[in-house]
C-alpha positions in Angstrom: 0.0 0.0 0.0 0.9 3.3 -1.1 1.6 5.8 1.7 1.3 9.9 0.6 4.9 10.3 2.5 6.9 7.8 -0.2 8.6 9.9 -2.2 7.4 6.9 -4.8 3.9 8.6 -4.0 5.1 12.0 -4.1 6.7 11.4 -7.9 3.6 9.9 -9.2 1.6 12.5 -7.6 4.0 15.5 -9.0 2.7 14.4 -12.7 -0.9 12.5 -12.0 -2.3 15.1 -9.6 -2.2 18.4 -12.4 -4.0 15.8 -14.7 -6.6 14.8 -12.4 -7.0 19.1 -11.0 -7.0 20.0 -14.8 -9.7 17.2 -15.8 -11.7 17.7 -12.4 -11.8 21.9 -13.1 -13.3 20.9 -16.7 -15.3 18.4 -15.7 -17.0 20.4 -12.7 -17.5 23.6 -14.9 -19.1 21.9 -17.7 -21.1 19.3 -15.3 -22.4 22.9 -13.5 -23.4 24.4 -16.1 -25.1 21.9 -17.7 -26.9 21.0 -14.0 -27.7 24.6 -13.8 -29.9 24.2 -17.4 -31.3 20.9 -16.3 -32.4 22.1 -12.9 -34.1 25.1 -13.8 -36.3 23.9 -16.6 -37.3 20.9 -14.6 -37.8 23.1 -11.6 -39.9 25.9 -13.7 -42.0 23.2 -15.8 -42.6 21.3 -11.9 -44.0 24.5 -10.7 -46.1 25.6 -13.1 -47.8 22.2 -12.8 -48.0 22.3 -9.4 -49.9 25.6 -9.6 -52.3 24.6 -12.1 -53.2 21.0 -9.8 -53.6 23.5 -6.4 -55.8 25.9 -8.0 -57.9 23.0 -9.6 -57.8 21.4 -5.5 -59.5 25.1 -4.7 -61.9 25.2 -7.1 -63.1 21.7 -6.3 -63.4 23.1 -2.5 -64.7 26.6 -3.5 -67.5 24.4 -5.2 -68.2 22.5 -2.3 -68.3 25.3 0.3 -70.5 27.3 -1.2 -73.0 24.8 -1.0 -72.7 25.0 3.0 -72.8 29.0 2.2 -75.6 28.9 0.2 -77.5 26.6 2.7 -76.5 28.6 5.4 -77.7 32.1 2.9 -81.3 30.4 2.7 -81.7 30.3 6.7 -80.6 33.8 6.9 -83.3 34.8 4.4 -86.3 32.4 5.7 -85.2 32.8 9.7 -88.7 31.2 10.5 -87.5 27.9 8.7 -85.7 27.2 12.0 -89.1 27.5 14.2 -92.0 26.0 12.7 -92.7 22.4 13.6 -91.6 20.8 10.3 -88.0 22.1 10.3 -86.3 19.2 10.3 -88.5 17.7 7.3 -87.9 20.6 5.3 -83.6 20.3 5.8 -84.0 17.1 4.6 -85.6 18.1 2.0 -83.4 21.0 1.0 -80.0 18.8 1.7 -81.5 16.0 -0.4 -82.0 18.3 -3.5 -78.3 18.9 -3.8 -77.9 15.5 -4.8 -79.4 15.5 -8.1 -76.4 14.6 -9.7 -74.4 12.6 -7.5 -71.4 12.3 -10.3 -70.9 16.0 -10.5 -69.4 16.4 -7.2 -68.1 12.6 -6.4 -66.2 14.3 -3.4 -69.4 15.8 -1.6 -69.8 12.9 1.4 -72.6 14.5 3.3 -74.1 17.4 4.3 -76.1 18.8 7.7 -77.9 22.1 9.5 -77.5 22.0 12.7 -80.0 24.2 14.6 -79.5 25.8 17.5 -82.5 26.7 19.7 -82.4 30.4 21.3 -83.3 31.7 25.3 -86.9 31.3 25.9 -87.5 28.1 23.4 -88.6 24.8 25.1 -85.7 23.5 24.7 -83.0 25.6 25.4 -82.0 25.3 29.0 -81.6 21.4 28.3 -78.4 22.3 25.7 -76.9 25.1 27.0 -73.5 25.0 29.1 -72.9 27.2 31.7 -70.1 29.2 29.3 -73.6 30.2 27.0 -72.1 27.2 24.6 -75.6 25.8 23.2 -75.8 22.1 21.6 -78.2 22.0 18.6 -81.7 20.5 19.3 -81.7 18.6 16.0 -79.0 18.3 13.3 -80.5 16.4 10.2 -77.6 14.4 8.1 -77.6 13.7 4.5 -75.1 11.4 3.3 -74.0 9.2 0.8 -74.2 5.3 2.1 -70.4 3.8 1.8 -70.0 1.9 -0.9 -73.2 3.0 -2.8 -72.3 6.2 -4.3 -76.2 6.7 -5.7 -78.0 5.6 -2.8 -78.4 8.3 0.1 -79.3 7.9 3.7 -80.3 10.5 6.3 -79.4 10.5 10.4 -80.2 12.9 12.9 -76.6 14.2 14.9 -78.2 14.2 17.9 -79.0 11.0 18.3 -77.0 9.2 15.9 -77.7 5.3 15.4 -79.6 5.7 18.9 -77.4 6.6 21.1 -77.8 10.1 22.3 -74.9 12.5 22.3 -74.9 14.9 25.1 -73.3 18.8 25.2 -69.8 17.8 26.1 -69.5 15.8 23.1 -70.5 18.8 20.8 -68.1 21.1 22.5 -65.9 18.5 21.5 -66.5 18.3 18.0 -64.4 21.1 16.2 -66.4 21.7 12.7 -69.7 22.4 15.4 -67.8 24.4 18.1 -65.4 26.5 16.1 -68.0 28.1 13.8 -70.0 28.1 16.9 -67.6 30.4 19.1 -65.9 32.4 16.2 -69.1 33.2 14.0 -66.8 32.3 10.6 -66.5 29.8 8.3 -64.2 27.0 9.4 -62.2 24.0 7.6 -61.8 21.3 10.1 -58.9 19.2 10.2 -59.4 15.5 8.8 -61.3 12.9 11.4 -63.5 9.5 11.3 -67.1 10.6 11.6 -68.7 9.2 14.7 -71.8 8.0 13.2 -72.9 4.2 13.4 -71.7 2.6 10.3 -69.5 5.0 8.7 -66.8 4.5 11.1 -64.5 4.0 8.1 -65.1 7.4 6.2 -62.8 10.0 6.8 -63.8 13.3 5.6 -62.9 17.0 6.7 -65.7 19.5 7.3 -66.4 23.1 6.3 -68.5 24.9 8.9 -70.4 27.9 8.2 -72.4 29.6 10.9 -76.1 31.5 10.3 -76.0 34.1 12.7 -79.5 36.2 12.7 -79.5 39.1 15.7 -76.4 38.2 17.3 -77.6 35.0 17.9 -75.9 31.3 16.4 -78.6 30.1 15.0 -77.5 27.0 12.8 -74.4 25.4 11.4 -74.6 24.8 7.7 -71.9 22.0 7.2 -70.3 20.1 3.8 -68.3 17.1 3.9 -65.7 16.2 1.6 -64.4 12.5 1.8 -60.7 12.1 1.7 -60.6 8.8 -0.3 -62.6 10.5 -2.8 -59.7 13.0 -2.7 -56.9 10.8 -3.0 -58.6 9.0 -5.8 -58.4 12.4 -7.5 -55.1 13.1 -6.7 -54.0 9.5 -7.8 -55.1 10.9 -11.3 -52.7 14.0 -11.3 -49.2 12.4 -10.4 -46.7 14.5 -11.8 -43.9 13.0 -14.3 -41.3 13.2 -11.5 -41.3 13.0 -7.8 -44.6 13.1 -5.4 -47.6 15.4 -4.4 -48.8 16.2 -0.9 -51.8 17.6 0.2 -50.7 19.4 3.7 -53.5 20.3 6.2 -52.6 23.8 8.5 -51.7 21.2 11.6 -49.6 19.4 9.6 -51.6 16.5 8.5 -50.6 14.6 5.4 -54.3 14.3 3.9 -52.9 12.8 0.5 -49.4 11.0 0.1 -48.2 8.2 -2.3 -47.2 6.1 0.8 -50.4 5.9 2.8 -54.0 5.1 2.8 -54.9 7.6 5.3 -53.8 11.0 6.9 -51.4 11.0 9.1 -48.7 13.5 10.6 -46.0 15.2 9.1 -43.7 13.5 10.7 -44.2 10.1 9.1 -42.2 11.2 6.6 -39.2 10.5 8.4 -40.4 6.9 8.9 -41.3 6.6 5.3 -38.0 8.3 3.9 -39.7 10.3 1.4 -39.8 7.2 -0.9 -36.3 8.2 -1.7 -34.7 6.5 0.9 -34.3 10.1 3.0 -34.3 11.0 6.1 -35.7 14.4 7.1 -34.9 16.6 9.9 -37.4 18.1 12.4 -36.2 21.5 11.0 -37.2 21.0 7.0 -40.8 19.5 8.7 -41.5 23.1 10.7 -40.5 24.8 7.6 -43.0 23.0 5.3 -45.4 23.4 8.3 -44.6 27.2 8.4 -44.9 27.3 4.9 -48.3 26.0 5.1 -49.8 28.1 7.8 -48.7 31.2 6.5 -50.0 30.3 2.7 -46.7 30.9 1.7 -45.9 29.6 -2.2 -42.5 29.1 -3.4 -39.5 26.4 -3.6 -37.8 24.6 -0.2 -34.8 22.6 -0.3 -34.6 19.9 2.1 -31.5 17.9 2.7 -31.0 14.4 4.1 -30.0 13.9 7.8 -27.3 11.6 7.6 -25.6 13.0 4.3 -26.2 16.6 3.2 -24.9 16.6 -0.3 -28.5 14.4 -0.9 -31.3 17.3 -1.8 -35.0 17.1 -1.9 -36.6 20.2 -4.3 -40.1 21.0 -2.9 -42.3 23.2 -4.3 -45.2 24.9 -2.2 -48.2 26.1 -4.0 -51.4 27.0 -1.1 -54.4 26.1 -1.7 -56.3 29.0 -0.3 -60.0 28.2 0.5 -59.4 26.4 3.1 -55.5 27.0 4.2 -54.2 23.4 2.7 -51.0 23.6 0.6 -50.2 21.4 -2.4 -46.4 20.2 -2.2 -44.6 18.1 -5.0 -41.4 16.7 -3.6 -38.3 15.5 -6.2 -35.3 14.3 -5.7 -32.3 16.8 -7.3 -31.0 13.1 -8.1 -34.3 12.0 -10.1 -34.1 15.8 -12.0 -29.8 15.4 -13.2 -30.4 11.4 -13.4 -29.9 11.8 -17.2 -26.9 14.1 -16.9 -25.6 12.2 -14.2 -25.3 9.5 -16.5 -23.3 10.8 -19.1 -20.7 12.3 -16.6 -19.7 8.7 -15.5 -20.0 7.5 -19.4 -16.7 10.4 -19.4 -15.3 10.0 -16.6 -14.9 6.1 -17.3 -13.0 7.4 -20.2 -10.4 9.6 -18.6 -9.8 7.2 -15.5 -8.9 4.3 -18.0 -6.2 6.8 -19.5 -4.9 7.8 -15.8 -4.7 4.7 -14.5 -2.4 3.7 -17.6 0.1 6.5 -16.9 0.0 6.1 -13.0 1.4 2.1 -13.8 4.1 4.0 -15.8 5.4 6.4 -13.2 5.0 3.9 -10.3 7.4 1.4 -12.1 9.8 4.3 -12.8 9.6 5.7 -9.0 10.3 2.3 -7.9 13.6 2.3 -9.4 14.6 5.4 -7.9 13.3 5.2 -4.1 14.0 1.7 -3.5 17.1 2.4 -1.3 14.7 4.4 1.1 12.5 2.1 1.3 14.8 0.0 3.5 15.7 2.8 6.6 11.2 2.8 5.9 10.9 -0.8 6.9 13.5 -0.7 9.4 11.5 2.7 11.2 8.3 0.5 11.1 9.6 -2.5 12.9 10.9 0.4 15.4 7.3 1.4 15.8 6.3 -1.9 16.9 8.3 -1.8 20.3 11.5 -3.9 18.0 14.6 -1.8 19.1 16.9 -4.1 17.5 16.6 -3.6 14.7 19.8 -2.5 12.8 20.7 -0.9 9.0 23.2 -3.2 7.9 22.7 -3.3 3.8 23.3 0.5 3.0 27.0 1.4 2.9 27.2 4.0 0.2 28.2 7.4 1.0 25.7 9.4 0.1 22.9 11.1 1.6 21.0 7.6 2.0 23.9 6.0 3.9 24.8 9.1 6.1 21.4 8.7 7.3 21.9 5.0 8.2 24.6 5.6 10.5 23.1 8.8 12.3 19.6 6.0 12.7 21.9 3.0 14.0 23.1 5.5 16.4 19.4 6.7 17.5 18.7 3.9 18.5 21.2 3.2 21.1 20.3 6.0 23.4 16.6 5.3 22.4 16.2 2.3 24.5 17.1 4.1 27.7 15.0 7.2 27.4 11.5 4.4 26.5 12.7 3.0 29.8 12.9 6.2 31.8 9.6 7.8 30.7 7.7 4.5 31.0 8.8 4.7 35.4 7.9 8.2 35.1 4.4 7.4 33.3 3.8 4.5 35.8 4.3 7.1 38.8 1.7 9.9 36.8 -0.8 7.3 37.0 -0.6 6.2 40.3 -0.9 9.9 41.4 -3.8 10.3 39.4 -5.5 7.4 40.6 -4.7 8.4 44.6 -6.3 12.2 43.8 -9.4 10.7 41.5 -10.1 8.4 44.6 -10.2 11.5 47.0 -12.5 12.8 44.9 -14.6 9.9 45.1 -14.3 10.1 49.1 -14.8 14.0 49.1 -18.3 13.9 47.2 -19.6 10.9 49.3 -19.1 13.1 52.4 -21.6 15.9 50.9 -25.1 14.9 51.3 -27.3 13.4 48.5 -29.8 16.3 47.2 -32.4 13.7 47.9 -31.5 12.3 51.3 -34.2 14.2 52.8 -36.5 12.6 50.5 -39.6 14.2 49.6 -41.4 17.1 51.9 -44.7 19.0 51.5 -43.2 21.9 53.3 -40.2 22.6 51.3 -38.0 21.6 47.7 -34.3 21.7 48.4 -31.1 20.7 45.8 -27.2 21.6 45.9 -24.1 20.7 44.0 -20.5 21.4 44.1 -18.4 21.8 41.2 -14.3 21.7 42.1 -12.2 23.5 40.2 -9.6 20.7 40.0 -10.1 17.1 41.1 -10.9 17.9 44.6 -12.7 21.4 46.4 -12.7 23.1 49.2 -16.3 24.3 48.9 -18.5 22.6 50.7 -22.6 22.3 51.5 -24.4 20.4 54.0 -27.9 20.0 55.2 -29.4 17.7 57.7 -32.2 17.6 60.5 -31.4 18.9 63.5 -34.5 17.7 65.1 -38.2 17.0 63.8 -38.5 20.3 62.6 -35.0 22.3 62.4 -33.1 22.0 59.3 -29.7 22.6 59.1 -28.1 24.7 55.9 -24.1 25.4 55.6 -22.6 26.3 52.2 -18.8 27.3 53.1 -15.2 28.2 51.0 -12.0 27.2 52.0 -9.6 29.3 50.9 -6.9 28.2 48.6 -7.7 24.7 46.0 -6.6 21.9 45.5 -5.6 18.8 47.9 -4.7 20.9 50.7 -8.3 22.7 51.1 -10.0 19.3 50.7 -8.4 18.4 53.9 -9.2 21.4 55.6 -12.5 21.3 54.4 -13.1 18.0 55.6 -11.9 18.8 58.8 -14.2 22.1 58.8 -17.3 20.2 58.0 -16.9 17.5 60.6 -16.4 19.9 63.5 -19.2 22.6 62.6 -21.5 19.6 62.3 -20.5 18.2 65.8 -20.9 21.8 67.6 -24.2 22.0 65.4 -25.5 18.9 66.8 -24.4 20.0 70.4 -27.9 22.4 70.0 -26.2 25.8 70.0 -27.2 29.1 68.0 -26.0 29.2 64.5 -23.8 32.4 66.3 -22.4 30.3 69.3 -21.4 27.6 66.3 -19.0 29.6 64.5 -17.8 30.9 67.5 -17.2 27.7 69.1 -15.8 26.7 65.8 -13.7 29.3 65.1 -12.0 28.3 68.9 -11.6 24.9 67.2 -10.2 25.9 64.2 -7.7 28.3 65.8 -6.4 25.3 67.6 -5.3 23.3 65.3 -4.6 25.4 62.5 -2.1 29.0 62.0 -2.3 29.2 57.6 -6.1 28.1 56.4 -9.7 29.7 57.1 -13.1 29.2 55.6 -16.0 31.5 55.3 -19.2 30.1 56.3 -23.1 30.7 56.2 -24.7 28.9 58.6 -28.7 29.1 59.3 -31.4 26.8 61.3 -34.5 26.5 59.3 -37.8 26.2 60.6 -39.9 23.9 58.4 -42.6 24.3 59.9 -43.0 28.0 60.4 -40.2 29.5 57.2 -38.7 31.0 60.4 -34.5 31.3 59.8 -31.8 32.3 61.8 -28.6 32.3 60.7 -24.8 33.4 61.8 -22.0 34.1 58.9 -18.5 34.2 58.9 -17.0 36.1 56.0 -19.1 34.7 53.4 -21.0 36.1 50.2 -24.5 37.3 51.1 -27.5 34.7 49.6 -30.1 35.7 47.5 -34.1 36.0 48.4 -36.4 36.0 46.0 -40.0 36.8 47.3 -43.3 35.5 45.9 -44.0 38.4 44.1 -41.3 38.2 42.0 -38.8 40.8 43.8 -35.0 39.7 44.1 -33.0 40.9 46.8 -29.3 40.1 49.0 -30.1 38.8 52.1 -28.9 41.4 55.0 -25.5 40.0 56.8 -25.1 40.1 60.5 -21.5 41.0 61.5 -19.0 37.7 61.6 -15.2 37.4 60.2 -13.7 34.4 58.0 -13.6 31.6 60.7 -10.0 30.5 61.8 -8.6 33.6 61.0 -9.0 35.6 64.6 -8.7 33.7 68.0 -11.2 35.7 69.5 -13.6 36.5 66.5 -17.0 38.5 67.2 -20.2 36.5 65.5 -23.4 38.2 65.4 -27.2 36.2 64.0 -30.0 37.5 62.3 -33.3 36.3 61.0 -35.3 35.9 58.4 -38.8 34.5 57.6 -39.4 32.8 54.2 -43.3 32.9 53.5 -44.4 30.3 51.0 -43.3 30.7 47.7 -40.0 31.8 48.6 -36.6 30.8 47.4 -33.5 31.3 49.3 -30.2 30.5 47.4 -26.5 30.2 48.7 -23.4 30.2 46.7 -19.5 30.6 47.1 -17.2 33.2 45.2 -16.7 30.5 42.4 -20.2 31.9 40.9 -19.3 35.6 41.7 -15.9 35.7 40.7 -16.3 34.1 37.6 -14.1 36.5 35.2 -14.5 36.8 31.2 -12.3 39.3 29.2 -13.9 42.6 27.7 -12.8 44.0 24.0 -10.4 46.2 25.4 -8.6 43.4 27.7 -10.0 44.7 30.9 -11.2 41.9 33.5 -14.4 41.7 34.9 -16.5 39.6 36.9 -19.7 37.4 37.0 -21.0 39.7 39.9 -23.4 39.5 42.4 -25.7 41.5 40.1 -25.5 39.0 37.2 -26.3 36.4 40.0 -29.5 38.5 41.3 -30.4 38.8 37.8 -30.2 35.2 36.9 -32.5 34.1 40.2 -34.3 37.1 38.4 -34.7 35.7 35.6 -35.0 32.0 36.6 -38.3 32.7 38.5 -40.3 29.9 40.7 -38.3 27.0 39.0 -37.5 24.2 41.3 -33.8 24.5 43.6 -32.5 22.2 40.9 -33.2 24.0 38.4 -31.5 26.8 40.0 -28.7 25.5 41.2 -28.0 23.5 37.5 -28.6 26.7 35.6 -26.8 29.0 37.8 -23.5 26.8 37.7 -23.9 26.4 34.0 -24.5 30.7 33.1 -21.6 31.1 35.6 -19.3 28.8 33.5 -20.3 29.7 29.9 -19.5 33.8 31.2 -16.1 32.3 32.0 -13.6 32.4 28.7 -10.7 30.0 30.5 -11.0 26.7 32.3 -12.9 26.8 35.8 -10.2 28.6 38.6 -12.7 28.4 41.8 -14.4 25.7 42.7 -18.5 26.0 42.5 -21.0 25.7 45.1 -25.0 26.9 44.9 -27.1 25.6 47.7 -31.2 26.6 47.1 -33.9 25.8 49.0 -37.7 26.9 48.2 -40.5 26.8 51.2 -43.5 25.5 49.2 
């Protein structure tokens, strides 16, 4: 095998490489232009069909509707055909007359007039809802019977097969309620009528309301069957590529590769028939396209490899707010050109390959003495250091390099050996420092080991800034009703604040537990601390927690102040009683405050890894995350749960950041619910 480093490779690509760049240049320029001319006359021809099929799919529903609008015309001119006692009769009778000619409109399923009674009428307080929606009192129902396109049967909707349908089941039924509620017309989106025995029709309904004095009086409906539709369709399949018929709500009502409507999103399933897969972003588009009746061409491109392109071409359809799109395949439109380009490519590689034979038997002749210090490196490569160049003695360059590789590899041997002690050492370090880490995290409580309470959410993590940290949190009952909260900084990183901070945590939770104030804590231990240590402190915030009540008080000790946010939305620092950094100051003054949190507040804690986040201006100036950005991002955050907060205020503080994390992270939030 040819490698692109052999200068054998290098001489055959000196003289095959300008052929192949000159040939490729001619080939591309001639293979665009001729794309170019291809593309656009298929595209222009496929669009100007694709208009002429959508406005021929709104004429068909223009047609139809204004049956429903003529229907619904008549009640507005004879009002008292919705009163007298034959009503009913006489719907049927109208409804029935529109099918004369059954063939002229083979679409036209069924039709209805469904009246709706007003205030005072016997029978209005039995249909009307609370919300002043009113079911119709009868709703006569012309339709064709399945399977008999001549034959017509009539149903009332109110009592359809004998079963009675009660007023939630209309306010269910969008082609009733819509027009009902909006007082326009109204193209529902495809559905199975309800109705005994046509449970296998699907149709789509247009909806037009009579309103006479303000009032809803009927609903003057047409249905159009969908198989009728697709059969129609089926007889205007373009020469290339596929039509669909796209509802508002992105409901495929006619496609090639299904027998029924179904979402959008089957497409990806399906592969487009081309074997495509679509993304979700090309499916909004067409959606988009569709709701806002736009017309026009949309390229699509495959998921898995872009350089696959789907063409389609959006025409609306705009009685009713469908769209008619034709999908086609860019590789279906330049099959034909496609073809010839290999037929001349085929050509030119049979002549390349004959030269490349020629120039790889002439390199061969004049790199084979390289070859040799190539093996030898290779074997080298492999771990095999004894490997020696005995069979090149010349002179020149080649054999100059011999001896200076013979001698490489004497002193090679000793530095493998050195760095692989050195590596074995790196990794035992390693694995001594991930293990603390291992030991420092199990020593923070589990967000969830206080399980689930009605009374309040709580959640914290701790982010180091190298394998260990000397943040820390902790929360635990201190009795039945006393929660404990500490969120404290070590200063310094690393190892060395790990240990203190281990240290720290295990004796503020033992003078905790001893039932003193959170003041009297940090005094006690700060005494502690002093003790036993003359380089290290740690600020802390410290607070007992009332579960029951939201009462807080709380003691801190050099550290950042939290963050309140109220229930109405305000966002404010929490006010700090006096307290320095504990183990700093022998005798160090703590002062406690308190604070009550009223339900629907959030309190949330943090260390100076979140404020002192730094990023690096235009100009080279520093500056800081800030305890302003932080108010602004509990601000901002609003009543989320603690985790939430704590996740999302970790994450903002990081991506502000422009270099690898310096401080460790800590956030602490707790919400009374």
């Amino acid at each position: 095998m040819y490698h692109f480093q052999h200068l054998r490779t290098k001489f055959i690509l000196a003289i095959g490489l300008p052929m192949i760049v000159i040939f490729t240049i001619m080939a591309f320029v001639e293979y665009r232009y001729a794309e170019t001319a291809v593309t656009q006359s298929t595209e222009d021809n496929v669009e100007a069909i694709v208009g002429n099929l959508a406005m021929r799919i709104n004429q068909m529903c223009i047609k139809n509707a204004q049956i429903a609008r003529n229907n619904a015309s008549f009640y507005r001119a004879f009002p008292e055909a919705l009163k007298y006692e034959q009503r009913y009769e006489g719907a049927v009778q109208i409804l029935k007359s529109l099918y004369v000619n059954p063939d002229e409109n083979p679409e036209l399923f069924g039709m209805t007039v469904s009246m709706i009674p007003l205030p005072g009428e016997p029978s209005y307080s039995a249909n009307c809802r609370s919300d002043g929606f009113v079911r119709p009192d009868t709703s006569p129902y012309v339709y064709r019977i399945p399977g008999k396109v001549n034959e017509i049967a009539v149903s009332d909707l109110v009592n359809q097969g004998g079963i009675y349908y009660n007023i939630d089941h209309w306010w269910q039924l969008d082609w009733y309620k819509e027009p009902f509620t909006t007082r326009k017309t109204y193209w529902s989106p495809p559905y199975v009528d309800p109705t005994p025995g046509l449970e296998n029709v699907e149709m789509v309904t247009c909806s037009v309301p009579v309103i006479i004095e303000n009032h809803p009086r009927a609903i003057c409906t047409i249905d159009i069957s969908l198989g009728k539709i697709r059969e129609i369709m089926d007889g205007m399949k373009p020469p290339v590529g596929y039509l669909i018929l796209l509802t508002p709500d992105g409901t495929m009502i006619y496609n090639r590769d299904f027998k029924k409507s179904v979402k959008l999103e089957m497409l990806k399933s399906s592969e487009c028939g081309y074997g495509f897969t679509l993304s979700q972003e090309d499916m909004d588009k067409l959606k988009q396209m569709t709701r806002e009746q736009q017309s026009g061409r949309f390229y699509m491109y495959d998921v898995y490899n872009h350089k696959n392109k789907l063409v389609a071409f959006c025409q609306p359809v705009p009685e009713n707010g469908w769209s008619l799109i034709h999908v086609v395949s860019e590789q279906e439109i330049l099959k034909p050109l496609v073809a010839m380009f290999w037929r001349q490519s085929l050509i030119y590689l049979i002549i390349l390959f004959s030269t490349m034979v020629i120039l790889s038997i002439v390199s061969s002749i004049v790199t084979k003495p390289l070859e040799k210090i190539d093996q030898a490196t290779e074997r080298i490569i492999e771990g095999d250091f004894s490997v020696r160049l005995k069979d090149v003695e010349s002179n020149d360059e080649a054999g100059r390099l011999a001896k200076t590789f013979n001698h490489m590899l004497e002193t090679l041997k000793e530095t493998v050996d050195q760095k692989a002690q050195e590596s074995a050492a790196r990794r035992t370090i390693e694995n001594d420092v991930s293990r603390a880490r291992e030991i420092q995290s199990k020593m923070l409580p589990d967000p969830n080991s206080l399980g689930k309470s009605s009374l309040f959410d709580i959640y914290a993590l701790n982010l180091p800034a190298r394998f260990v940290a000397g943040d820390f949190y902790d929360f635990w009952m201190l009795d039945n009703q006393t929660l404990a909260l500490v969120v404290a900084d070590v200063c310094g990183k690393g190892t060395p604040a790990a240990m203190f901070m281990a240290m720290s945590r295990t004796i503020l939770r033992g003078v905790a537990n001893a039932r003193r104030s959170p003041a009297e804590t940090l005094r006690r231990m700060n005494e502690i601390l002093n003790h036993s240590n003359d380089q290290m402190f740690v600020t802390v915030f410290y607070a007992q927690y009332n579960i029951n009540t939201g009462h807080m008080v709380y003691a801190n000790g050099g550290h950042l102040p939290p963050i309140v946010r109220h229930n109405n939305g305000s966002v404010e620092e929490c006010p700090l009683p006096f307290g320095f950094p504990v183990g700093i100051i022998p005798d160090a003054r703590f002062d406690q405050a308190e604070l009550d949190i009223i339900p629907g507040e959030s309190l949330c804690i943090y260390t100076d890894g979140v404020s002192e986040a730094t990023a690096e201006t235009e100009s080279g100036e520093k500056m800081l995350f800030g305890s302003d950005r932080i108010v602004a991002v509990v601000q901002r955050e609003g009543d989320v749960p603690p985790e939430t907060l704590c996740k999302d205020m970790a994450r903002i503080a990081d991506s502000f950041r422009q270099s690898e994390r310096q401080d460790d992270i800590t956030v602490l939030a707790i919400r009374r619910k």
